[in-house]
C-alpha positions as CSV (number, residue, x, y, z in Angstrom):
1,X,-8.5,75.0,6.0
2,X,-9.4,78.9,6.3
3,X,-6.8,79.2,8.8
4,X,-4.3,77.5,6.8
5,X,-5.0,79.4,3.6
6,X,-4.4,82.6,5.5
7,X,-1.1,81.3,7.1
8,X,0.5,80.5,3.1
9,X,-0.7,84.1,2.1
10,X,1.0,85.7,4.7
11,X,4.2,82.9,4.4
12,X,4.4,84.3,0.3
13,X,4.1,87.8,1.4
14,X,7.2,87.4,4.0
15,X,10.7,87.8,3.2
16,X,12.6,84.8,2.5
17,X,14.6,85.2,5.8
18,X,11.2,84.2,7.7
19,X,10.6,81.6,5.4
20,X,11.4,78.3,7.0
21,X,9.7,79.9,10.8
22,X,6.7,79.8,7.8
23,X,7.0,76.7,7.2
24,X,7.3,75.1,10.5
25,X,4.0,77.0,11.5
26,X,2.4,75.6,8.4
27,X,3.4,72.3,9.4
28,X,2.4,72.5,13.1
29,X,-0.9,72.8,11.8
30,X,-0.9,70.4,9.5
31,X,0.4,68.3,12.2
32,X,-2.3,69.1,14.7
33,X,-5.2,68.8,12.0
34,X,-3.4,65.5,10.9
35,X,-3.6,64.2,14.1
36,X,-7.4,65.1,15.3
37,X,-8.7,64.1,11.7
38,X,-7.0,60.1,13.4
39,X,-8.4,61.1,16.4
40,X,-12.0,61.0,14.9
41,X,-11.7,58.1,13.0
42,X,-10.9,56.0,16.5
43,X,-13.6,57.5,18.4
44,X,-16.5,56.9,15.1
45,X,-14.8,53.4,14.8
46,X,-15.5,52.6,18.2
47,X,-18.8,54.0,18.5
48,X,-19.8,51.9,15.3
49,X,-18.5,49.2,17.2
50,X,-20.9,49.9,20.4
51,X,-24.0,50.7,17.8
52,X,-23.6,47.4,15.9
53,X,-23.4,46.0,19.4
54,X,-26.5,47.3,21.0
55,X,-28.2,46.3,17.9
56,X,-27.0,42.6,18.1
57,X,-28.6,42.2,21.7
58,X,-32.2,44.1,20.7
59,X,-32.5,41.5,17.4
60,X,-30.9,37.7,19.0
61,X,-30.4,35.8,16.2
62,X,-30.6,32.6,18.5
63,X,-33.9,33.2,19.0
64,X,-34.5,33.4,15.3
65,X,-32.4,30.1,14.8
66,X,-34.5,28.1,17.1
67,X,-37.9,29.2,15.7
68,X,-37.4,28.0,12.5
69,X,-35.3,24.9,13.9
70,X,-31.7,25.9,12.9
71,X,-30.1,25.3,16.5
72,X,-27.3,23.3,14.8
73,X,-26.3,27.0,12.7
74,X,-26.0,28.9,16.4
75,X,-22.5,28.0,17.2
76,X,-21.6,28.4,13.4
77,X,-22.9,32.4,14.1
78,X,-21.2,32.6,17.3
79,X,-17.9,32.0,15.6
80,X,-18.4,34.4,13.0
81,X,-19.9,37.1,15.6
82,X,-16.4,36.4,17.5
83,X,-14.0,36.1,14.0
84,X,-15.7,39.9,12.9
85,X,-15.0,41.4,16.4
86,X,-11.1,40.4,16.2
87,X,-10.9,41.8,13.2
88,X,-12.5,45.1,14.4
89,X,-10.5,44.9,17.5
90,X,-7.2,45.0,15.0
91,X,-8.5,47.6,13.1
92,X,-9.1,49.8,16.3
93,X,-5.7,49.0,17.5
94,X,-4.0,49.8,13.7
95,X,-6.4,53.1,14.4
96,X,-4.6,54.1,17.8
97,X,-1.3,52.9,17.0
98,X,-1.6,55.6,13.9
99,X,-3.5,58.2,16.1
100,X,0.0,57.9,18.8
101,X,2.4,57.9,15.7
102,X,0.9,60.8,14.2
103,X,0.6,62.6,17.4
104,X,4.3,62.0,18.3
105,X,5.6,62.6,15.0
106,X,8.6,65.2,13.8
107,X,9.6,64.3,10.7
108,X,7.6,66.2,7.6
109,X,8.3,62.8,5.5
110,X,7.4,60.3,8.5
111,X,3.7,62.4,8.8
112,X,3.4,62.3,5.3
113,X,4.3,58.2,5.2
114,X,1.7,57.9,7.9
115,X,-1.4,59.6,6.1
116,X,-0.9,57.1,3.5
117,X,-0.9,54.3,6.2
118,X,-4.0,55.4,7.5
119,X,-6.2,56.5,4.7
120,X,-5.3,52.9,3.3
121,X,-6.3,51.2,6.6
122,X,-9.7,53.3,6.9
123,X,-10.0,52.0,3.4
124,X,-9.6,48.4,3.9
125,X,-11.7,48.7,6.9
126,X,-14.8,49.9,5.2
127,X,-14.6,47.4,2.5
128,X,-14.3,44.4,5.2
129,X,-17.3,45.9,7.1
130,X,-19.3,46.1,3.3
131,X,-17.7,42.6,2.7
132,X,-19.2,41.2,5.9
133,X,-22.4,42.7,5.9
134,X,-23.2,41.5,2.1
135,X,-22.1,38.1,3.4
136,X,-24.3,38.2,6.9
137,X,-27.5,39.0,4.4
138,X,-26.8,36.3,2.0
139,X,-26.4,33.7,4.9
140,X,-29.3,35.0,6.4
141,X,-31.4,35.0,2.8
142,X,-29.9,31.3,2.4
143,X,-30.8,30.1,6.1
144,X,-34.9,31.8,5.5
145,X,-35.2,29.9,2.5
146,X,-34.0,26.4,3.4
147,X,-35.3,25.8,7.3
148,X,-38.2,28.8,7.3
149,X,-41.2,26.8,6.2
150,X,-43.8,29.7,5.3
151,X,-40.2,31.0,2.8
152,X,-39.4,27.9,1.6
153,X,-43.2,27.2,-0.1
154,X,-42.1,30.5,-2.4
155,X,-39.9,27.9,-4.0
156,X,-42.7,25.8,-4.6
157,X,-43.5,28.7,-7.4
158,X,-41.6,29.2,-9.9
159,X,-42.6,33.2,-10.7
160,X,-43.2,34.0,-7.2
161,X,-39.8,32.3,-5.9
162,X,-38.2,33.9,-9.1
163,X,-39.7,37.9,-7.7
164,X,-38.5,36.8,-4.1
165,X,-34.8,36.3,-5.5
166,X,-35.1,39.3,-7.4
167,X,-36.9,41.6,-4.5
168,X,-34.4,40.1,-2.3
169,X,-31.6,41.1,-4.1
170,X,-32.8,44.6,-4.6
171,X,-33.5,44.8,-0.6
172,X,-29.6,44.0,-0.7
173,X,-28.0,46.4,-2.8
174,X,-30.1,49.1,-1.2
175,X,-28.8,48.3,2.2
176,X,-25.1,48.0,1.1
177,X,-25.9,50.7,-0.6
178,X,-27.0,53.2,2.4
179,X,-24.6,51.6,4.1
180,X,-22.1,52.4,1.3
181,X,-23.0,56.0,1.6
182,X,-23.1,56.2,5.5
183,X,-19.2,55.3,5.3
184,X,-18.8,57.4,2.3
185,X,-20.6,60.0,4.0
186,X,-18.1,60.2,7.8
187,X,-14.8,58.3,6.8
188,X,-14.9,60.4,3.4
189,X,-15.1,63.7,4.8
190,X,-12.2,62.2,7.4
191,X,-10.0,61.3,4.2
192,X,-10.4,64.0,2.1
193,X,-8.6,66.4,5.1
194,X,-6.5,63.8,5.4
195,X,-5.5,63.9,2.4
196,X,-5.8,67.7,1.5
197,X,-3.1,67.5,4.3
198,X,-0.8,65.4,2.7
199,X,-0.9,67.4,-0.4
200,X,0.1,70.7,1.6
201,X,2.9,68.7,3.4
202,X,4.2,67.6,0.4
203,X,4.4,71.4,-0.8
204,X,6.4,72.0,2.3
205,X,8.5,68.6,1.8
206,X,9.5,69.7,-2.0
């Protein structure tokens, strides 16, 4: 935001017969930021996308299913694997739709009404992908545990099947949490801009 910075000391210098050609270069640049910050967010959504699918065809949970006898849960995992990639397919689509609207945008209000849009979207997006990995473990903890024979005997123990649970659940919160941190991490940096942006238009907008 250096550049920007530099533009608003210079704007509060000028006379005030330069200062709405001020304003509409502090805007342009808002607008252009605005509008690569979306730009980023579309391109590390669909790389995610192409990650999480590389990883799904090195580790085939099929395989997995039919070594320890769960052929009948297969289909079940194929209709979730299909249900999550719709709903990442929407939020890619919400993600250029906003990248086109901000990029085409002339209003100060209407760029302003769009942050919002799309720093709540990023937001419900990274809670659905948290949401549906803490739900993938726990199937996958409950699926070890009742068809895996050399898991299942931990139940036969009280204390060790009791420091299983509780290992397990630590293994959890650690991954959700990394994970928590990776999205914290690139969409946070994203938003903050975003945002920082919104703030400066609103300045302009007043």
């Amino acid at each position: 935001m250096e550049e920007l910075d530099l533009l608003k000391k210079d704007w509060q210098k000028n006379e005030n017969s330069f200062e709405q050609v001020s304003e509409m270069e502090i805007y342009k640049m808002l607008h252009k930021k605005s509008s690569s910050i979306v730009k980023w967010i579309l391109i590390i959504s669909i790389l995610e996308v192409l990650l999480w699918t590389g990883i799904s065809l090195l580790f085939n949970t099929d395989d997995y299913l039919k070594e320890i006898h769960g052929e009948s849960y297969i289909a079940l995992f194929k209709y979730l694997t299909v249900f999550n990639y719709c709903v990442v397919a929407v939020f890619i689509l919400i993600f250029y739709k906003n990248y086109k609207n901000i990029s085409t945008i002339t209003s100060t209000k209407q760029l302003m009404s769009d942050i919002l849009k799309t720093r709540k979207t990023v937001q419900y997006y990274v809670w659905y992908n948290l949401g549906m990995i803490v739900f993938s473990m726990i199937i996958g903890f409950v699926l070890a545990f009742s068809l895996n024979p050399k898991v299942h005997e931990l139940t036969l123990n009280t204390k060790v099947f009791t420091l299983t649970i509780l290992l397990c659940g630590a293994f959890l919160l650690l991954f959700v949490g990394l994970f928590w941190l990776f999205y914290k991490l690139i969409y946070g940096i994203l938003l903050k801009k975003l945002y920082r942006n919104y703030h400066e238009l609103k300045k302009i907008d007043l």
